[in-house]
C-alpha positions in Angstrom: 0.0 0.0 0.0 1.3 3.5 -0.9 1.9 6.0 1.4 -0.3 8.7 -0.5 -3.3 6.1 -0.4 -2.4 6.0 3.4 -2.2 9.3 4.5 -4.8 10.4 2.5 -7.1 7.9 4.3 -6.2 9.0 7.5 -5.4 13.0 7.0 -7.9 15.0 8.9 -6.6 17.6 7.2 -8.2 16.8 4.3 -11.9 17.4 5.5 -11.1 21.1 3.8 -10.2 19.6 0.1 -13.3 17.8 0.6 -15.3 20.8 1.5 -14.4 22.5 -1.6 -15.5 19.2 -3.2 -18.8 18.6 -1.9 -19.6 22.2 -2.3 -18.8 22.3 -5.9 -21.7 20.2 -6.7 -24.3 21.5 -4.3 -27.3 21.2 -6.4 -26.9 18.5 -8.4 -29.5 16.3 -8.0 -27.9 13.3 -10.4 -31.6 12.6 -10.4 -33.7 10.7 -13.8 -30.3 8.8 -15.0 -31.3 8.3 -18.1 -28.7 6.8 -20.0 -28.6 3.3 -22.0 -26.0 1.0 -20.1 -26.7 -1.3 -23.0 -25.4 1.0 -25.6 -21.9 1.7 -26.9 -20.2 4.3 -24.2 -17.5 5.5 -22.4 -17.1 6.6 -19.4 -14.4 8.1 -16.5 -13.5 6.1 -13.6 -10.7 9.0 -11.2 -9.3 7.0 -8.3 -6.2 8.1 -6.1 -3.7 5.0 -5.8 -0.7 5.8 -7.7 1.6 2.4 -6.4 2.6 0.2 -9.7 0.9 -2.7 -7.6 -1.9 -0.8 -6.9 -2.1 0.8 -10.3 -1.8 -2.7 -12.3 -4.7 -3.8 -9.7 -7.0 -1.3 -10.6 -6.1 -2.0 -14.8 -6.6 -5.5 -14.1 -10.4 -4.9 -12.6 -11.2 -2.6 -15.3 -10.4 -4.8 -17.8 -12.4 -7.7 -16.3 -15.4 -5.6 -16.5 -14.6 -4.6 -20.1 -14.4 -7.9 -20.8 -18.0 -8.6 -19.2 -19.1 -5.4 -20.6 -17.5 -4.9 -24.1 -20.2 -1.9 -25.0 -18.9 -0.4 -21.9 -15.0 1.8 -22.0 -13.3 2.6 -19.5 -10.6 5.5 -19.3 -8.7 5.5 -15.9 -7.7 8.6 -14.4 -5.2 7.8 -11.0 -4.0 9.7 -8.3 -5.8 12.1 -8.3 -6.4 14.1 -5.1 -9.6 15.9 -3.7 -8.4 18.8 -4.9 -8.2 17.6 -8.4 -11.0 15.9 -8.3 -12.7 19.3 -7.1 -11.6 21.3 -10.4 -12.9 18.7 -12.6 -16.6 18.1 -11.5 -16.3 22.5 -11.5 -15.4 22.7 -15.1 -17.7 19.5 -15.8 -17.8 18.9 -19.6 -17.2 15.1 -21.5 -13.7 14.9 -19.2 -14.8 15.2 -15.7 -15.3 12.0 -13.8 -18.4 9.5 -13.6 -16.7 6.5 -11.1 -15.4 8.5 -8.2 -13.3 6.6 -5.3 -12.3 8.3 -2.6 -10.2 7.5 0.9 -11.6 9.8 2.8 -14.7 8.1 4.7 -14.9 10.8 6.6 -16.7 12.9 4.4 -19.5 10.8 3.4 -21.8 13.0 5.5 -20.8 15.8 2.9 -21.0 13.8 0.0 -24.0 12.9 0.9 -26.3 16.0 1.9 -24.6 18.1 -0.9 -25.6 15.5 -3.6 -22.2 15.7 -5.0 -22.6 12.0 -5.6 -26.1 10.7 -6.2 -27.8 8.4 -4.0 -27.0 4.4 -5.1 -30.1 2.9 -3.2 -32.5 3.3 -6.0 -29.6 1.6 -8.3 -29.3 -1.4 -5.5 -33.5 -1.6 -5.4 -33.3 -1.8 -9.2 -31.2 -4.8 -9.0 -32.3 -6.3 -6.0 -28.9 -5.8 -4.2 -29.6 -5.7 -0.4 -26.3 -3.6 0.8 -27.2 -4.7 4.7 -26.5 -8.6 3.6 -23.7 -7.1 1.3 -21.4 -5.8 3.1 -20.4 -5.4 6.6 -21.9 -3.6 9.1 -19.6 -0.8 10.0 -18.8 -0.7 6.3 -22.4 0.1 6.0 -22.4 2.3 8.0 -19.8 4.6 6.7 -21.3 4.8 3.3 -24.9 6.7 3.9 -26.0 9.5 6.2 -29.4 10.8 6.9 -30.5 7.7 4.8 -28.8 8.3 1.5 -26.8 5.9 0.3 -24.5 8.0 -1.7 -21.5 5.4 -1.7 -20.6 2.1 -1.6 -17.2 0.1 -0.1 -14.6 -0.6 -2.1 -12.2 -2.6 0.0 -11.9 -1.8 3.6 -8.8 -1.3 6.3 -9.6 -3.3 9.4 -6.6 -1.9 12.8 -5.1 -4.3 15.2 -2.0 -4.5 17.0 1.4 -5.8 15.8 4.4 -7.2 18.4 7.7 -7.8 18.2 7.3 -12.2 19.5 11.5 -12.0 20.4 10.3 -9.2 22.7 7.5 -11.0 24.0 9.8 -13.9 24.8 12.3 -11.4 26.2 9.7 -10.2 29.0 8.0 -13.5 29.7 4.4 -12.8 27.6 3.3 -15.5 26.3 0.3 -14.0 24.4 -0.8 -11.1 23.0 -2.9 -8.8 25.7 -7.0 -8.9 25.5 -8.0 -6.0 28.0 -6.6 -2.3 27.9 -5.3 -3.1 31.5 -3.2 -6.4 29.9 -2.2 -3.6 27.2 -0.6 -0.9 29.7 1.1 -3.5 31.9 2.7 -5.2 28.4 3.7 -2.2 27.4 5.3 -1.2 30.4 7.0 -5.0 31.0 8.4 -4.4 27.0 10.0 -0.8 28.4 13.9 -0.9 28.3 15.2 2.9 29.4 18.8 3.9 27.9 19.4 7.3 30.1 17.1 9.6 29.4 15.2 7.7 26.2 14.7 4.3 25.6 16.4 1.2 23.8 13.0 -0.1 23.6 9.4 1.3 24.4 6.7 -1.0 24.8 4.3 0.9 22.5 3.9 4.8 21.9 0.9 6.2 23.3 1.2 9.4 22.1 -1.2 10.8 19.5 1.1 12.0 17.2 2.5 8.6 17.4 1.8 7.2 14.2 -2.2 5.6 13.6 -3.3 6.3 17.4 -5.6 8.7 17.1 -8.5 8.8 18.9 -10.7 7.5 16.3 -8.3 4.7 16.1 -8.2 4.0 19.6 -11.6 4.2 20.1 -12.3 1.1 18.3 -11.3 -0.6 21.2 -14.6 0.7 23.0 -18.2 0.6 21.5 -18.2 4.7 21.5 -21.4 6.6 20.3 -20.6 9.7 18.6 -24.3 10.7 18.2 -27.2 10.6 20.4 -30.9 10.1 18.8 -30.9 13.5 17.4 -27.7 14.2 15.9 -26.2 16.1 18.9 -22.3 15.5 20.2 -22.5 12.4 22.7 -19.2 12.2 23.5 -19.8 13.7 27.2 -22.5 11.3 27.9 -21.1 8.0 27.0 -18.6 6.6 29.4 -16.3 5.0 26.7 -15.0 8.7 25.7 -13.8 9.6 29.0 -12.2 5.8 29.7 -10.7 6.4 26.8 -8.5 9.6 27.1 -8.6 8.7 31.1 -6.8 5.4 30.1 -4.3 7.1 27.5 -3.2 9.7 30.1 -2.8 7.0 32.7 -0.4 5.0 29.7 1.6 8.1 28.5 2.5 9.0 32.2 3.3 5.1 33.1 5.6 5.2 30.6 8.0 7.9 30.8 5.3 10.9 30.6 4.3 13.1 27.4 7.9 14.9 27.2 10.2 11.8 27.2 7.7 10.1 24.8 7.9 13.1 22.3 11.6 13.5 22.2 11.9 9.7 21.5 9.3 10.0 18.6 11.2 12.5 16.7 13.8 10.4 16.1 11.5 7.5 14.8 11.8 7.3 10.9 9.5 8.0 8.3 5.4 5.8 8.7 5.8 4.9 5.2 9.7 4.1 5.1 12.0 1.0 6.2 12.9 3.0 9.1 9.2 3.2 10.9 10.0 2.6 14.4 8.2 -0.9 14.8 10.1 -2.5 11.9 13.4 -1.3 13.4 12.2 -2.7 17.1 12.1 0.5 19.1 8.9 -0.1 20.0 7.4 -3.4 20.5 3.8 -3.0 19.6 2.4 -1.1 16.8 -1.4 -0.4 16.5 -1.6 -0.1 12.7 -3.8 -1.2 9.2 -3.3 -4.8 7.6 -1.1 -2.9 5.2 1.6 -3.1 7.2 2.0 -6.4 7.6 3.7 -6.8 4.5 5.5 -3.4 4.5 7.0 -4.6 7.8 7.6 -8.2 6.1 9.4 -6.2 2.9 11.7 -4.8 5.4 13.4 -8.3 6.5 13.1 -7.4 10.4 15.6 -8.8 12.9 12.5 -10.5 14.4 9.6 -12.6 14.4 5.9 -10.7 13.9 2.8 -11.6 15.5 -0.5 -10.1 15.0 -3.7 -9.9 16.9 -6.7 -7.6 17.5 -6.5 -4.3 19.6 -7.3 -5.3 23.3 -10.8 -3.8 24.1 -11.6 -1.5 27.2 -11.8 -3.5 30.3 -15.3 -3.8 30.9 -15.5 -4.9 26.9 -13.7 -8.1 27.5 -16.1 -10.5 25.8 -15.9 -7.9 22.9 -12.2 -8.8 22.0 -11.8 -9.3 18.4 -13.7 -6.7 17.1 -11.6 -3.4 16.2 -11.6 -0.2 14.0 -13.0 0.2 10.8 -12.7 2.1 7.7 -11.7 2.3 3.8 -12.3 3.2 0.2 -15.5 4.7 -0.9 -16.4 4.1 -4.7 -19.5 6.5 -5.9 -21.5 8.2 -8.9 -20.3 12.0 -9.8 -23.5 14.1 -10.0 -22.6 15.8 -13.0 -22.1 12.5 -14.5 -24.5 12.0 -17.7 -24.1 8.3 -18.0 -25.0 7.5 -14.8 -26.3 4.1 -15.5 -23.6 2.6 -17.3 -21.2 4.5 -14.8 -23.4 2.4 -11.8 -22.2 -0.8 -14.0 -18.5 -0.1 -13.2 -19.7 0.5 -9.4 -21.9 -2.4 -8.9 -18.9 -4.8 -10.7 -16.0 -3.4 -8.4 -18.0 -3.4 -5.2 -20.5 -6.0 -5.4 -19.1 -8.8 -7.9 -16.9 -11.4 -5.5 -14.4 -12.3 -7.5 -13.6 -8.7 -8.3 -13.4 -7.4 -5.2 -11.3 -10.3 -4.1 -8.9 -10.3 -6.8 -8.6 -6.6 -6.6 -8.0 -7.4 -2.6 -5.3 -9.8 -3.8 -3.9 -7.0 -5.7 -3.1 -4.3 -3.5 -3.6 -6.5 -0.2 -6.6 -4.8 1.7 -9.4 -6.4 3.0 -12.1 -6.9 1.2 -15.9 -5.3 1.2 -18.3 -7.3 0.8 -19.3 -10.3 3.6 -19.2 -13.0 0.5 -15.7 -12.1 -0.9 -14.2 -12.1 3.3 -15.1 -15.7 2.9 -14.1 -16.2 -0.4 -11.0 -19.5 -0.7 -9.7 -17.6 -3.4 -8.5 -15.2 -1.1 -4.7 -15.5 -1.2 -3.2 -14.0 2.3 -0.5 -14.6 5.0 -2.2 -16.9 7.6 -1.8 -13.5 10.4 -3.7 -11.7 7.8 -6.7 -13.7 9.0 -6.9 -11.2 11.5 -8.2 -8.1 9.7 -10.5 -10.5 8.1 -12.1 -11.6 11.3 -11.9 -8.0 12.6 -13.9 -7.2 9.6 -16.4 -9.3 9.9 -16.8 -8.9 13.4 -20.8 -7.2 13.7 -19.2 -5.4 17.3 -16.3 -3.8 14.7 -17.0 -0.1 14.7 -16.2 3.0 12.7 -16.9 7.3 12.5 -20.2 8.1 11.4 -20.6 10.7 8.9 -21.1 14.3 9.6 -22.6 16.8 7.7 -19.1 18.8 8.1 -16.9 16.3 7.7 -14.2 14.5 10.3 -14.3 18.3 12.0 -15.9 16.1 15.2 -12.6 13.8 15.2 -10.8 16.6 15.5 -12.2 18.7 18.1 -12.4 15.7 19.7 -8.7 14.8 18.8 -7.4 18.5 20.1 -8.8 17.6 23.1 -6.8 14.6 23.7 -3.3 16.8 22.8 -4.2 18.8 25.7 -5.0 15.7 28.3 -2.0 14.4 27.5 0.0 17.3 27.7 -1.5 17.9 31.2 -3.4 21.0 30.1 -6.6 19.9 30.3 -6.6 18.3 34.6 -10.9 17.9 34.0 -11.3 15.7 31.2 -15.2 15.7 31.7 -15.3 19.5 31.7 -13.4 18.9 28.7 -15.7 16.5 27.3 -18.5 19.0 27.7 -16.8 22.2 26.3 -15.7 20.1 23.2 -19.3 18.9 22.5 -20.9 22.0 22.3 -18.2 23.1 20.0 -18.8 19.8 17.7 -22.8 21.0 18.0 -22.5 24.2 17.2 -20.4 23.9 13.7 -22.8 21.1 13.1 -25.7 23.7 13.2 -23.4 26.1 11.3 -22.6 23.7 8.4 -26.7 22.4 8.5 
């Protein structure tokens, strides 16, 4: 997996390009497609992997559909950013996109209330596709808001943790931990100091360490962003406040915020041979099943094991479950051949052989309940785990927003400033940060 398809899955920061985005097509209905699927057409397909692996994947999907669609051509624009993507549904015209995918789940919310993509469940009714026995559940849930369907998966990232076995042996663990408490006392057992750093650090807990994010670790609870009528519930549900509660408690056990954030900036590059876990400074890496094999490709000096995140405490007959989220695949509102363009869609997402040969391909899990069963998936046996974690109906993921990820990170600037120490009241926290997720809600409404 590329690094660009990475961090532009898990950018924040890219909730503004997507704003521009939606708000280019408010308006367009996409309504009355009225075009003959059945006739000799062409149409765009814009995606943002840009990897040769990646890039041959996507060729070799498109030209299985071609093959079971000859009327049907496909011309394939890739990496292409929001941005880009932006500028061309603006200027519209015979070269903008009809297939749009996107890594940004985050923003489904927007795609959806803006009608920059149409909604799909009228093309799913037509052909008797029932998305809720389709795909996933949290996968489901990612791809509609306010009851518009106006995406569909296309491959999914499942999060778990990765260790260092040799350490494991090293400190006497003999299995992977189950329970955030298992977690902090692993992490601490897997601790070797070196003066004022570390030789080794059992796992960094900061969140600028790389994938733990709130959002990410969250995934270990069974949080509700959302009460009943859309308002911030992140003060009232208990698994918020355990949460950043149980972070704080892990930074501070371990050396405390400072110490932990002078190690970090030595750690090399998330996407590069040097990322910290493949080079054994720290022992335990919550991460995507992409890294599996970038770890592998690396040759490390030791043996990796994988297993889902341990879950909060009071969750422990929930272990197995984890975070979820992915690639979104949808219909450009500007798009005049929005049948044959819902072809391409229903062929990627829904077909099971193409969405597990495409999962072959670039090694992500796939999207659709059929295809994680599939024996022609072809995997390393640890891989199994993002497969179960997919599958797993307790799995969660970030609802859409109507703004956007802006609730992860309000919610994420809060937990810089427990961990700092800045923020002492973490429930006065709690509250201030939900009205301030409420009110740019009812701003963006």
């Amino acid at each position: 997996m590329s690094g660009n398809r990475r961090k532009a899955a898990v950018a924040l920061a890219a909730t503004a390009a997507i704003a521009l985005f939606a708000s280019a097509c408010t308006g367009q209905s996409g309504s009355g497609a009225s075009d003959d699927a059945s006739k000799e057409t062409t149409i765009n397909f814009w995606h943002g992997w840009s990897a040769p692996g990646e890039v041959k994947g996507i060729q070799d999907t498109v030209d299985a559909f071609e093959k079971a669609h000859p009327n049907i051509h496909v011309k394939i624009v890739g990496n292409m950013t929001d941005d880009k993507i932006n500028q061309a549904l603006r200027a519209g015209g015979s070269k903008a996109p009809d297939v749009v995918s996107s890594f940004t789940t985050n923003n489904v919310g927007k795609f959806c209330k803006s009608k920059a993509f149409v909604d799909l469940n009228p093309f799913l009714k037509k052909d008797g596709i029932d998305a809720d026995a389709t795909f996933p559940k949290a996968m489901n849930e990612y791809t509609q808001f306010d009851g518009v369907r106006c995406t569909v998966p296309l491959l999914g990232d499942a999060y778990g943790l990765y260790y260092n076995k040799d350490a494991f042996e090293d400190a006497g663990i003999t299995s992977p931990p189950k329970t955030w408490s298992e977690f902090a006392a692993d992490a601490k057992k897997l601790t070797k100091t070196k003066g004022d750093s570390y030789e080794q650090l059992g796992f960094m807990p900061n969140y600028h360490g790389y994938e733990s994010t709130t959002e990410h670790y969250l995934g270990s609870w069974s949080p509700s962003y959302f009460d009943a009528d859309g308002k911030s519930n992140i003060a009232k549900d208990p698994a918020f406040a355990s949460l950043l509660t149980s972070q704080k408690k892990l930074v501070d056990s371990l050396g405390g915020y400072q110490k932990l954030e002078k190690f970090r900036t030595g750690f090399g590059d998330e996407w590069g041979a040097k990322h910290p876990f493949h080079t054994g400074q720290v022992a335990m890496q919550m991460d995507g099943e992409w890294r599996l094999g970038m770890a592998e490709d690396t040759k490390p000096k030791f043996e990796i094991g994988v297993a889902p995140m341990p879950v909060a405490d009071d969750e422990a007959d929930t272990y197995g479950k984890g975070y979820l989220t992915g690639t979104i695949a949808g219909i450009a509102a500007t798009s005049e051949k929005q049948n044959a363009a819902w072809e391409l869609v229903k062929f990627m997402t829904t077909d099971t052989d193409a969405v597990v040969n495409f999962a072959n391909a670039i090694h992500n899990v796939p999207s659709t309940l059929a295809a994680l069963k599939s024996p022609k998936l072809k995997y390393d046996p640890r891989f199994k785990t993002f497969l179960d974690i997919a599958a797993n109906p307790k799995s969660t993921t970030t609802p859409p927003s109507v703004n956007g990820g802006a609730y992860l990170t309000s919610l994420q600037n809060l937990g810089f400033e427990v961990e700092k120490g800045t923020q002492k009241d973490i429930g006065a926290g709690l509250e201030k940060t939900a009205k301030e997720i409420d009110a740019a809600i009812a701003q963006a409404k």
